[in-house]
C-alpha positions in Angstrom: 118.8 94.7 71.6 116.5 92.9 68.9 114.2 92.0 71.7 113.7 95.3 73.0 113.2 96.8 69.2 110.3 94.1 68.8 108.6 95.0 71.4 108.5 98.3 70.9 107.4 98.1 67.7 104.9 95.7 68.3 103.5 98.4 71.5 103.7 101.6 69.3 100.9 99.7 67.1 98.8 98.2 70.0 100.2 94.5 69.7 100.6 92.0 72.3 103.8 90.4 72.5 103.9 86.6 72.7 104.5 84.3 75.5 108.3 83.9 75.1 109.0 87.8 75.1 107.6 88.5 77.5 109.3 85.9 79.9 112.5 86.9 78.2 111.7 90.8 79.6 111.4 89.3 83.1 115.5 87.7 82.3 116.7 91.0 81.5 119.9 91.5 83.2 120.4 95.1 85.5 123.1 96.0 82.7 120.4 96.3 80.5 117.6 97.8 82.9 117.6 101.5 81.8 117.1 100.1 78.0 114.0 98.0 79.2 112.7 101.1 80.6 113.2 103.1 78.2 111.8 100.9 75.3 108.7 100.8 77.9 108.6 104.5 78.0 108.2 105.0 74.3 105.3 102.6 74.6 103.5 104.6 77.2 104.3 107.9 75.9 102.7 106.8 73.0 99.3 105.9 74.2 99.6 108.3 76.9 101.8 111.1 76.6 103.6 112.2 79.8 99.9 112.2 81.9 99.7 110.0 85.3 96.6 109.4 86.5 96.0 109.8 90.1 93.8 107.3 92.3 92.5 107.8 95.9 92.0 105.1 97.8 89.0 105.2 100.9 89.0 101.9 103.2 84.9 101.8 104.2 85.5 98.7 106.3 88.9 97.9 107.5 90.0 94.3 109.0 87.7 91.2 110.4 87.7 89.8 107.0 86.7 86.3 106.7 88.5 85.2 103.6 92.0 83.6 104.2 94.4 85.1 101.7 97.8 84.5 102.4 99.4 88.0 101.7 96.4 90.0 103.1 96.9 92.1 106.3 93.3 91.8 107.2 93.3 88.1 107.0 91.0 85.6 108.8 93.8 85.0 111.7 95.9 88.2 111.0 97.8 88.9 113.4 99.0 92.4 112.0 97.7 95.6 114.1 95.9 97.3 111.5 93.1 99.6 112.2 89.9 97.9 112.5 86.3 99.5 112.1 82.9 99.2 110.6 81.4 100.9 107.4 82.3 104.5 107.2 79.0 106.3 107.0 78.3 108.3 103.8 79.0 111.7 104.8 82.5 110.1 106.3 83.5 108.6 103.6 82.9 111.8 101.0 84.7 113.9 103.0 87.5 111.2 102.9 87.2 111.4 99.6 87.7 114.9 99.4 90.9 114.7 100.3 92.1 112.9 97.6 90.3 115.4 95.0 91.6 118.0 96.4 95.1 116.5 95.3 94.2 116.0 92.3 93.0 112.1 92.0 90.4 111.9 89.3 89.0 108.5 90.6 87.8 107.5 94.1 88.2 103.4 94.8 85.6 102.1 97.5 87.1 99.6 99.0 85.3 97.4 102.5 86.9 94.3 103.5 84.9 91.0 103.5 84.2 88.3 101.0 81.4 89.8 99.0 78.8 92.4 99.7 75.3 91.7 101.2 72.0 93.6 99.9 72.6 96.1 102.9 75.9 96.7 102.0 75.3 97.6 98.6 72.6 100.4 100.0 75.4 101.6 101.7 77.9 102.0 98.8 74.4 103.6 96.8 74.4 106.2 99.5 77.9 106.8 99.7 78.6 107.0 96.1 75.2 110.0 96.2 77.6 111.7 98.8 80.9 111.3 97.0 79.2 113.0 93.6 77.0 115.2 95.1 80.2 116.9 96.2 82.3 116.3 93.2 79.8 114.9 90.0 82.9 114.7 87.8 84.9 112.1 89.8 85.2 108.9 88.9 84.4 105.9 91.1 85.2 102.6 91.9 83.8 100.0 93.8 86.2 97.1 95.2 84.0 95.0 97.5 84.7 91.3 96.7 82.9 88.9 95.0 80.1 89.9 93.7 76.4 88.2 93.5 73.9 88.0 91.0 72.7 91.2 90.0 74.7 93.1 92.4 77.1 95.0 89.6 73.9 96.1 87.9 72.6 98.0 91.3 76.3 99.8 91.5 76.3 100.7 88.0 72.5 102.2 88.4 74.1 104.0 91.8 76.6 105.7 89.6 79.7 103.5 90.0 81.8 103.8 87.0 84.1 101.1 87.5 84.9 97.4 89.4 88.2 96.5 91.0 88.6 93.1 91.9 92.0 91.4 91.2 93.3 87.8 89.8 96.1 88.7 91.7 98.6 85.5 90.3 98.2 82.9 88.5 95.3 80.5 88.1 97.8 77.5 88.6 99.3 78.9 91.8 96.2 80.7 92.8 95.6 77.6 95.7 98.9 78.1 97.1 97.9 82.1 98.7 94.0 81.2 99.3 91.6 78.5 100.0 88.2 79.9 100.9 87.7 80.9 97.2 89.1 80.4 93.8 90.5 82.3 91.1 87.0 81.0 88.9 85.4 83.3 91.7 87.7 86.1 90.8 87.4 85.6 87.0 83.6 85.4 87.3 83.3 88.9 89.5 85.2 90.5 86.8 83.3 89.1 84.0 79.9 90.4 86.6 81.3 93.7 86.4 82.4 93.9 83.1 78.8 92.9 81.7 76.8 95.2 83.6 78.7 97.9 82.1 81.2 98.7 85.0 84.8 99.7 83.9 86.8 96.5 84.4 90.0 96.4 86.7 92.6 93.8 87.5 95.6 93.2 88.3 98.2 91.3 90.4 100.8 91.0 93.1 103.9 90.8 92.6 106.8 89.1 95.1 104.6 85.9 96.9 107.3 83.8 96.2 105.7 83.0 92.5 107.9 82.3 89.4 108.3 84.9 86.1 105.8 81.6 84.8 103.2 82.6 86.7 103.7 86.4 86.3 103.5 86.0 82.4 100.3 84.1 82.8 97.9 86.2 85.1 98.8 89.4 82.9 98.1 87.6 79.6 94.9 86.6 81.3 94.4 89.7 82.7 94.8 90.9 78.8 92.1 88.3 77.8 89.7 89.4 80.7 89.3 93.0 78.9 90.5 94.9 81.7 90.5 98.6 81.0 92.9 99.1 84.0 95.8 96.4 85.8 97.2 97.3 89.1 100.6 96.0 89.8 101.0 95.5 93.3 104.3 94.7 94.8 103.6 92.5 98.3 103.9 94.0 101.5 105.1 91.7 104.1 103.1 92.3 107.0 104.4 90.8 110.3 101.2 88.6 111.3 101.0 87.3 107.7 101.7 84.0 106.3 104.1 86.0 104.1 105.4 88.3 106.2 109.0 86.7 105.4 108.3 86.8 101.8 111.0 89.7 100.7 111.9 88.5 96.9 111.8 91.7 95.1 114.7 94.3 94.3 113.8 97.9 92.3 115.4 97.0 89.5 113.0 93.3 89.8 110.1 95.5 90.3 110.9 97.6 86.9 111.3 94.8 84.9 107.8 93.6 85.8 106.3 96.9 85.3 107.5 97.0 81.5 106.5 93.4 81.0 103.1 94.5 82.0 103.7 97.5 79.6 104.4 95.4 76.6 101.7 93.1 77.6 98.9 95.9 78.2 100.3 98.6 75.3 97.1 100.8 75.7 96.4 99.8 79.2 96.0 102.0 82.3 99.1 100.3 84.0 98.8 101.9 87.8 102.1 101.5 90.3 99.5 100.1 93.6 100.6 99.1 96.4 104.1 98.5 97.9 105.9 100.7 95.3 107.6 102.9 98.3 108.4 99.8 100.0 109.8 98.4 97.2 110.9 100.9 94.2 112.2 103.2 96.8 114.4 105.7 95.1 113.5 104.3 91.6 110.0 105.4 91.8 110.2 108.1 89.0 111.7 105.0 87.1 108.7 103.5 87.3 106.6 106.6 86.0 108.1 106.3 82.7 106.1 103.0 82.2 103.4 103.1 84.5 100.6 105.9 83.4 98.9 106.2 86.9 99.4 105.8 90.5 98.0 106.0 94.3 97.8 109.2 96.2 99.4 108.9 99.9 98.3 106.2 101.9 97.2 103.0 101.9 94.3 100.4 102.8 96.4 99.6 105.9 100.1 101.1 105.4 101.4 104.2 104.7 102.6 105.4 101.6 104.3 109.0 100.9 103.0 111.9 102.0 100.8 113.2 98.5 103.1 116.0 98.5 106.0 113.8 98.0 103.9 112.0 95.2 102.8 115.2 93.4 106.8 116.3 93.4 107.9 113.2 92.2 105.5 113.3 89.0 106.7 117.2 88.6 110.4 116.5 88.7 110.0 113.9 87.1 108.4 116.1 83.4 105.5 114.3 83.8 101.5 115.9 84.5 98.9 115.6 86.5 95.8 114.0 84.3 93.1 116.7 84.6 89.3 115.5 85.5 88.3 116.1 81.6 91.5 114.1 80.6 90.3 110.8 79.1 93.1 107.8 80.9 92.3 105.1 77.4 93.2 106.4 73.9 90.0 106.6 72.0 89.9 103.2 70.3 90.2 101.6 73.8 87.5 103.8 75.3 85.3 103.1 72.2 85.3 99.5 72.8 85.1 99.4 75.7 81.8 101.5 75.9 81.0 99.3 73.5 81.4 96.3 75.6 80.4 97.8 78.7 77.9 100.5 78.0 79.7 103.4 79.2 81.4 103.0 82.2 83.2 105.7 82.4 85.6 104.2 79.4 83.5 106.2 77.1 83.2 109.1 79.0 86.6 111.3 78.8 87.9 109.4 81.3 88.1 105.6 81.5 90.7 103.1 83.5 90.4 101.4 87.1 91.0 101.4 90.5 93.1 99.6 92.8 94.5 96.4 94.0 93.8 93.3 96.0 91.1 91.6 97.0 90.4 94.8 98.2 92.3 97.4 96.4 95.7 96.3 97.2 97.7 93.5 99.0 95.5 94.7 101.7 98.1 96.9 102.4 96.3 99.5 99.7 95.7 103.2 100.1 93.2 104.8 101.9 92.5 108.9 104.0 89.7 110.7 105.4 88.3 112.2 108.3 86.4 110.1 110.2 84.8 108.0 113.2 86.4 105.6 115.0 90.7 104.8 115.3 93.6 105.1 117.4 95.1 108.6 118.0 98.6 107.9 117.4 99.8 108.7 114.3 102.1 106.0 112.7 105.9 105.7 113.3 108.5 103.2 112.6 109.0 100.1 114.9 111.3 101.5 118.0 114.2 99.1 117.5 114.1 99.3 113.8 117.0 99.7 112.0 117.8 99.7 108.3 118.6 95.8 107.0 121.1 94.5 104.9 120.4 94.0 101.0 119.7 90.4 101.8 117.3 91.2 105.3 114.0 92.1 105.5 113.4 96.0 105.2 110.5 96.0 107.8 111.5 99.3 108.7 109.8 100.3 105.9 106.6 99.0 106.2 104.1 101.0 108.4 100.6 100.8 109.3 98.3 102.9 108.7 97.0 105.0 111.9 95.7 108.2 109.8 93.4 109.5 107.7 89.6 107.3 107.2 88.7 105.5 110.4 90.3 107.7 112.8 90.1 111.2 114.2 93.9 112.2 112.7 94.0 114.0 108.7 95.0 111.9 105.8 98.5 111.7 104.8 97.7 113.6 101.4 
């Protein structure tokens, strides 16, 4: 396919496709699906070899957030029954994180519901982030904690923060039609924060709100523009007590085809599978590996994901690797500029890339473990009367909250 040989060329040098290619990967038909991947896959094998990054997610404040964003779980008005708590305290959350280390995650991704962070609350990430190195000084962090004030990414990058997750999530022109207490200028501007106080940019999207391949081309060329050292592609999970809990719209092979768009978009990019990729790649997951260079470990912000076992097979069987602490994530020329951009940030460093997914980490369905204070005891299990849908139903037997791991007294699913 001429279209396939273009891109590839144009990813094995570090090019961006245009506009119109890109869309025209998003109009690929199934026959042609395991010839989109594979074009992808020489791409990422290129800039990456057969390493996959692994990302840990630990949920420091979980629900009660003010913001309204339609695909969120924790939701001003949510009705979904998702745990609920207050800051993790620091010796909590590090031995949350501890878990994922343990696994072999190289980054740790912060993540506390709300719209922004106050002056308190960034004390409390400074103290967590002390705990979190303390135990481990090689792992890489990230913050994801909203929108961020004046000054604010300067204190986290002093406190040892390497990076700043906070995602456009879809287009600017459709960006009204999932929120309305802020605006994607807000997001754009707590990127650019981050990014110029020398934290590692990441961004990314959701995929499956009901937007069109329009507005997928246009928040990844934008996300491309932005500098982002890392995108997370999230694929939506419907939460019942969402607005878009009835918003099912994506197929594996629809997922894949997104992913490689991404991939020719972002040729040297930390491209990370984030939330919703059990939910919705299913059995295609290792598909998705030979495109995508990092992942999640286990759970998420408010669902469950795989057990990390299951994860940790699937990269093995699949002939791919485990990136090691030392591993840098960016090819060289990528870290170099950005440390040059950003100052360090861990892009300069041997490792460089991003964390997470919404505006937490995730579609607010993101990943998150630990030990710690406060939750329910039960640990989580599909709906009783759940039964497995029709192609054209909603699979809601698949998607399952979160009742281990940080916030409660049960072990992470890791």
């Amino acid at each position: 396919m001429d279209l396939l040989d273009t891109l590839t060329a144009k990813g094995l040098r570090g090019e961006t496709p245009t506009r119109e290619e890109a869309l025209a990967v998003l109009a690929t038909t199934d026959d042609d699906l395991l010839d989109v991947v594979a074009a992808a896959g020489r791409v990422r094998r290129r800039w990456f070899g057969r390493r996959v990054k692994l990302n840990y997610l630990v949920n420091l404040k979980s629900g009660l957030c003010p913001e309204d964003c339609s695909y969120c779980s924790q939701r001003l008005g949510s009705k979904a029954e998702i745990l609920k708590y207050t800051w993790l305290k620091p010796g909590q959350a590090a031995e949350a994180a501890k878990a994922g280390v343990s696994g072999g995650a190289k980054r740790v991704c912060l993540v506390a519901s709300g719209r922004g962070p106050t002056d308190r609350d960034i004390d409390r990430v400074t103290d967590t982030v002390a705990a979190i190195k303390e135990a481990d000084p090689a792992v890489e962090v990230c913050a994801c904690l909203g929108l961020l004030s004046d000054n604010q990414a300067e204190r986290l990058k002093a406190a040892g923060v390497d990076a700043y997750n906070h995602n456009l999530n879809t287009s600017e022109g459709t960006y009204g039609d999932i929120a309305t207490t802020h605006t994607y200028a807000d997001r754009v501007d707590t990127v650019q924060k981050a990014h110029g106080a020398g934290l590692s940019a990441c961004s990314g999207l959701i995929a499956g709100m009901g937007e069109s391949d329009d507005d997928l081309v246009d928040v990844v060329f934008a996300l491309r523009e932005l500098g982002s050292d890392s995108v997370p592609v999230n694929f939506l999970i419907p939460f019942e007590g969402t607005p878009l809990a009835k918003e099912w719209n994506l197929t594996p092979q629809r997922c894949l085809r997104i992913l490689a768009m991404v991939r020719f978009v972002n040729p040297d990019t930390e491209v990370r599978i984030a939330g919703g990729r059990e939910v919705h790649l299913r059995s295609l997951q290792p598909l998705g590996l030979h495109i995508a260079n990092s992942i999640f470990l286990g759970d998420y912000l408010t669902s469950e994901g795989q057990a990390g076992q299951a994860d940790l097979d699937m990269i093995r069987d699949a002939g791919f690797e485990v990136e090691g602490m030392g591993e840098g994530t960016l090819p060289r020329h990528r870290a170099d500029i950005a440390a040059q951009a950003s100052g360090g940030c861990g892009a300069a460093a041997p490792a460089a890339g991003g964390c997470g997914s919404g505006g937490g980490c995730g579609p607010c369905g993101g990943h998150a473990h630990g030990e710690a204070a406060t939750g329910p005891e039960a640990a989580a299990t599909e709906p009783a009367d759940s039964e497995p849908a029709g192609a054209d139903e909603a699979r809601t037997d698949l998607v399952r909250v979160r009742r281990r791991g940080a916030g409660t007294e049960l072990a992470p699913n890791a």
